[in-house]
N, C-alpha and C positions, 0 to 999 in steps of 0.2 A: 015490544021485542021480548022474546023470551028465554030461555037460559038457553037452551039449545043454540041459539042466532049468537048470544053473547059469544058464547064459547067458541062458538066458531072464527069471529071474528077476530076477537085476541089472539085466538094461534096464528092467524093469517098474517097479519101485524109482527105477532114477534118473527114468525120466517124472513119478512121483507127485512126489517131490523138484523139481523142475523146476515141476512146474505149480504147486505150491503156492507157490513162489515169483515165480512172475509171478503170481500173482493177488494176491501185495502189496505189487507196484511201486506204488509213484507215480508218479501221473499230474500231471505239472509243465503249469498251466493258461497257455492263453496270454495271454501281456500283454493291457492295456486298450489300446486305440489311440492315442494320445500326443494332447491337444488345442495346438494352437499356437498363442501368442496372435495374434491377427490383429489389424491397422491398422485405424483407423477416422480415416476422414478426412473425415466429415462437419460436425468444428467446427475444423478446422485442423489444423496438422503438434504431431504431439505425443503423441496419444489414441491408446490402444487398448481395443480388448475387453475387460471384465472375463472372464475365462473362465466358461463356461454362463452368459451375460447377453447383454442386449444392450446394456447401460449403457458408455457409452464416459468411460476415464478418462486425466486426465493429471496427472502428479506433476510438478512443478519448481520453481523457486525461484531462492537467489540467496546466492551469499556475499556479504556488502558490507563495508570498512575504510575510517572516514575518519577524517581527521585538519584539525582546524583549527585557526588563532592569528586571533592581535589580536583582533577582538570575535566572530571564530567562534570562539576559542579561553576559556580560562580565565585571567580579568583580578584582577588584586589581590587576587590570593592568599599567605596567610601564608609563608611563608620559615620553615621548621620549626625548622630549625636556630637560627636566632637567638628562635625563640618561645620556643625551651626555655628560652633564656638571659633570657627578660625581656623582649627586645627585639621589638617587634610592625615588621617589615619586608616588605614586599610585592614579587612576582613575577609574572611573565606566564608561563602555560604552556601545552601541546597542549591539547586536546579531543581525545579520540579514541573510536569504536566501533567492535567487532566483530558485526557482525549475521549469523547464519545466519536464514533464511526459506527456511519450506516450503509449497508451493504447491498445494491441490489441488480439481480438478476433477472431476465428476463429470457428465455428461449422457445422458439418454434420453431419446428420442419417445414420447407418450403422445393420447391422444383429446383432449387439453386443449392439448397443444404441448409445449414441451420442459420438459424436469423438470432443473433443476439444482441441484448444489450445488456449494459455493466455500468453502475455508476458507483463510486466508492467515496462520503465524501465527510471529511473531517470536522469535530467540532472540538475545540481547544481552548484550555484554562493555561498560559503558560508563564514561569517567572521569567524576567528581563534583566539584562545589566544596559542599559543606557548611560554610554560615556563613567561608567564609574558607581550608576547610582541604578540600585533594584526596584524591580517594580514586577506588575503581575497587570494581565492582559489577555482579554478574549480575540480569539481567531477564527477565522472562518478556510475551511480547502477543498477545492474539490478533486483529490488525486487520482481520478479514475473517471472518465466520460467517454463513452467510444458506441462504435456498434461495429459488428463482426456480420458476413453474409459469406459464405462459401470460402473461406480464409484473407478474404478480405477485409482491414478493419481502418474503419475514422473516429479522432478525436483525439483526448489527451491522455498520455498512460506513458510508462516506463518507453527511456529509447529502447529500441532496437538493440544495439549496444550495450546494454543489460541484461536481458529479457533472454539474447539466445546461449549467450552465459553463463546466465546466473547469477547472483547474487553470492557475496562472498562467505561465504558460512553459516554457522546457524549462531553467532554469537550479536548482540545487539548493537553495538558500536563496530562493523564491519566496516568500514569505509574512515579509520583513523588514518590510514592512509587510503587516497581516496581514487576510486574505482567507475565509480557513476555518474553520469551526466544529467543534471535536472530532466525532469519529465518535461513533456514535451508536446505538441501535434503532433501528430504520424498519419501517414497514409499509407499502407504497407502490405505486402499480402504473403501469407504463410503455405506451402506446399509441405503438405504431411504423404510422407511417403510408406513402405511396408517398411516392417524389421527395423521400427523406431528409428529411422531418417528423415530428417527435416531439412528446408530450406526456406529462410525468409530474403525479403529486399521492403525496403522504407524509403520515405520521404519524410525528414522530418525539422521543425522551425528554428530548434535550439530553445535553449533558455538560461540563463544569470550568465554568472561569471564576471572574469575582471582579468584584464591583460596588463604586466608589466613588464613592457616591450627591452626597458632598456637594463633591468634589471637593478635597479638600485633598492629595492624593496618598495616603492610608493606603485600603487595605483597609476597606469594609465590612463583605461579604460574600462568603466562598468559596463554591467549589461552586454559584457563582450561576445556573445554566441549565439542571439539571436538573430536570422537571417535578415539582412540588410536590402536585398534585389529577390529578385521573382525566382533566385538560383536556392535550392532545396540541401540542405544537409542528405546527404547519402550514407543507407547502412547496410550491409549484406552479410549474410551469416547463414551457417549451418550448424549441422548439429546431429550427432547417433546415439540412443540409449540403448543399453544393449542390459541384459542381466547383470552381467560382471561391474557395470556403469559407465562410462560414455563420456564421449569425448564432444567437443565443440568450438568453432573459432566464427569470429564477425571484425567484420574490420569497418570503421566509419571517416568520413570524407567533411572534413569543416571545409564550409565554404563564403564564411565570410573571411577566414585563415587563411585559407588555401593549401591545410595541413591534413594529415590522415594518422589515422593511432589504429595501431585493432590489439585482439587479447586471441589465449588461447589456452582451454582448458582441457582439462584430465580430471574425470569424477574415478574410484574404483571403492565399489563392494564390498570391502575385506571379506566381513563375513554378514550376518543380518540382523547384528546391530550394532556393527563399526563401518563406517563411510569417512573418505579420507578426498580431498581434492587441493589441487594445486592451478594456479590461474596464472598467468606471465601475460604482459602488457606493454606494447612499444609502440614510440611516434616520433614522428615527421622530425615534431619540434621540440626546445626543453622548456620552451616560456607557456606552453601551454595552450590547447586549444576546445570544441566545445567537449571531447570522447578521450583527449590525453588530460585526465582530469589530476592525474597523479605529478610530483614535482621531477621532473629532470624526462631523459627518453623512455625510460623503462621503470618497470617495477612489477615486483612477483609478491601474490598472496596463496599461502598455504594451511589448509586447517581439516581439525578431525570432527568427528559427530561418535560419539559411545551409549548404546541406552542399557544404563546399568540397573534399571529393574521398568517396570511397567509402567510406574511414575515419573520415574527421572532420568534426565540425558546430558550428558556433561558435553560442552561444545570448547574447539578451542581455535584459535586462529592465529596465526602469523603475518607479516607484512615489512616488507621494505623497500625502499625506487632510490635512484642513482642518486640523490644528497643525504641519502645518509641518514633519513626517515625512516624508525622501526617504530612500530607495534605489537604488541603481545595481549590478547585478550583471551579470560576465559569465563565462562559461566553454566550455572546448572539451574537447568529448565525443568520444574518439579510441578507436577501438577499434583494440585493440593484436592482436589475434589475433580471430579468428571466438570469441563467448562472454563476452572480456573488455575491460570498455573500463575505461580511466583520464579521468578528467576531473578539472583542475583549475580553481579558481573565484577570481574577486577579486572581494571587495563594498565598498562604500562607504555610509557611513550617516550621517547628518546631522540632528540635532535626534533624533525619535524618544525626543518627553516628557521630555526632560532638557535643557531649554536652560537651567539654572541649573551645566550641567555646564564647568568652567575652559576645556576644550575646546571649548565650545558644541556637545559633542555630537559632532561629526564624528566618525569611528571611518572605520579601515581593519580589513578581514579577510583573509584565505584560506583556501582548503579546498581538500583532496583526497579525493575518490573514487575507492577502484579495487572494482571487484565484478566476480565471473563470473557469468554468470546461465545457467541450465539448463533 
């Protein structure tokens, strides 16, 4: 063999070497194209794209801590220390909650209108007076589960009865004299008409309460307003917002009662940043049924909204019903940073079913709210 042959051969050799190993490289695939979630701002700032959808979502919610005394707080509660001892001695102390709440949205366009859903649901740290004795305790809520299709909506959420009303002010103890019917099932369908006119009608199951038929003050009846037969609590209501502010009435049908209450409001404008409303409320009965939540046939709530700089809005409300039940509450809603606002509140309460009370009832409160909301 001679060097020319060698030569040859070792090249021939490393080729085969060579090829056979590039024929089992890997072959490194290229990435998938990244998708990004994209804005969808066609139900407001918040929403975006579910990726490969076109369902537009928004997550948020709220932390909320508040703190109350005097009759927001907890009254004539045992003094532990001297209970041990024999001794029964009473105390005044905070109220307080920690709420986280998670907020979420769901919407799409369909051949029928928009398809949503909504769930809102509570998670809570809260103090207790059981029988005399404080304590502190985790809760779980779900205050909002529904789905909406073309103004028709299922689930649980505010009556009817609320909702085409409103809510009574912008102060946080709105309901000392009381206005609202626990939430509820509904079945309900909403007609939005031009020139801010509304109409709803509901079906909805009831929820708590307590009936004292014969009036001596004891309990009859718990759980008094939950629907008993296949027969539906009934709500119907309208409603016009105009510029100047708008007017609204809904009247509701107990039917485990067999009573009806309805309300009727008056919102007005003043100017663009004083709003002022007044609410009037009547029923059937004066012992009370699942929508006459207030004590006696009637009762009227009245309150203003002022936003005296960019920060801050001073809220104020009024309240009284045929026994003789008033309320006075006011507070200022400051937002301390963009997200978070502190509001503190004073209430004032007077009679509110206990005029056989030393005091005749009168009470003073306060409360604090701070919450960030997302």
């Amino acid at each position: 063999m001679n060097f020319k042959t060698l030569l040859l051969g070792s090249a021939a050799a490393l080729a085969a070497v060579t090829g056979a190993r590039a024929a089992d490289a890997v072959v490194i695939a290229e990435p998938e194209p990244m998708e990004y979630v994209r804005v969808c701002d066609t139900y407001g700032t918040g929403f975006f794209y579910i990726p490969g959808t076109e369902t537009c979502l928004r997550v948020g919610g709220y932390l909320r801590y508040d703190i109350g005394i005097g009759f927001l707080g907890h009254e004539d509660v045992f003094d532990k220390e001297d209970l041990a001892n024999g001794i029964e001695d009473e105390n005044d102390t905070y109220y307080k909650r920690a709420r986280a709440a998670l907020q979420i949205d769901a919407r799409s366009e369909t051949e029928l209108g928009t398809l949503r859903t909504y769930a809102h649901i509570n998670f809570q740290y809260t103090t207790d007076d059981d029988g005399g004795i404080t304590d502190a305790s985790d809760a779980f809520e779900i205050e909002h589960a529904y789905i909406e299709l073309g103004g028709f909506r299922v689930g649980k959420t505010d009556s009817l009865f609320v909702t085409m009303t409103g809510f009574a002010g912008g102060v946080i103890n709105d309901d000392l004299v009381d206005y609202e019917p626990d939430r509820t099932h509904q079945i309900s369908y909403t007609f939005t008409g031009a020139n801010g006119f509304q109409a709803a009608v509901a079906l909805e199951e009831g929820d708590g309460g307590s009936i004292d038929i014969d009036g001596d003050g004891v309990t009859d009846i718990s759980n008094a307003y939950t629907i008993d037969s296949y027969v539906p609590h009934v709500v119907a209501g309208a409603s016009l917002t105009q510029g100047w502010g708008g007017v609204s009435a809904a009247v509701g049908y107990d039917s485990v009662w067999d009573e009806w209450a309805g309300k009727v409001r008056l919102d007005v404008n003043a100017t663009d940043r004083i709003t002022a409303f007044i609410l009037a409320g009547y029923s059937s009965t004066d012992t009370g049924s699942y929508y006459a939540t207030w004590d006696g046939d009637w009762a009227v709530w009245g309150g203003a909204s002022m936003e005296v700089s960019e920060k801050a809005t001073v809220n104020v409300q009024l309240s009284y019903d045929e026994s003789e039940a008033f309320a006075a509450v006011a507070n200022v809603a400051y937002e301390l940073v963009p997200g978070l606002r502190v509001t503190p509140e004073v209430a004032y309460f007077d009679n509110l079913g206990d005029d056989n009370d030393e005091d005749d009832g009168d009470e003073i409160g306060g409360y604090l709210r701070i919450q960030r909301s997302f």
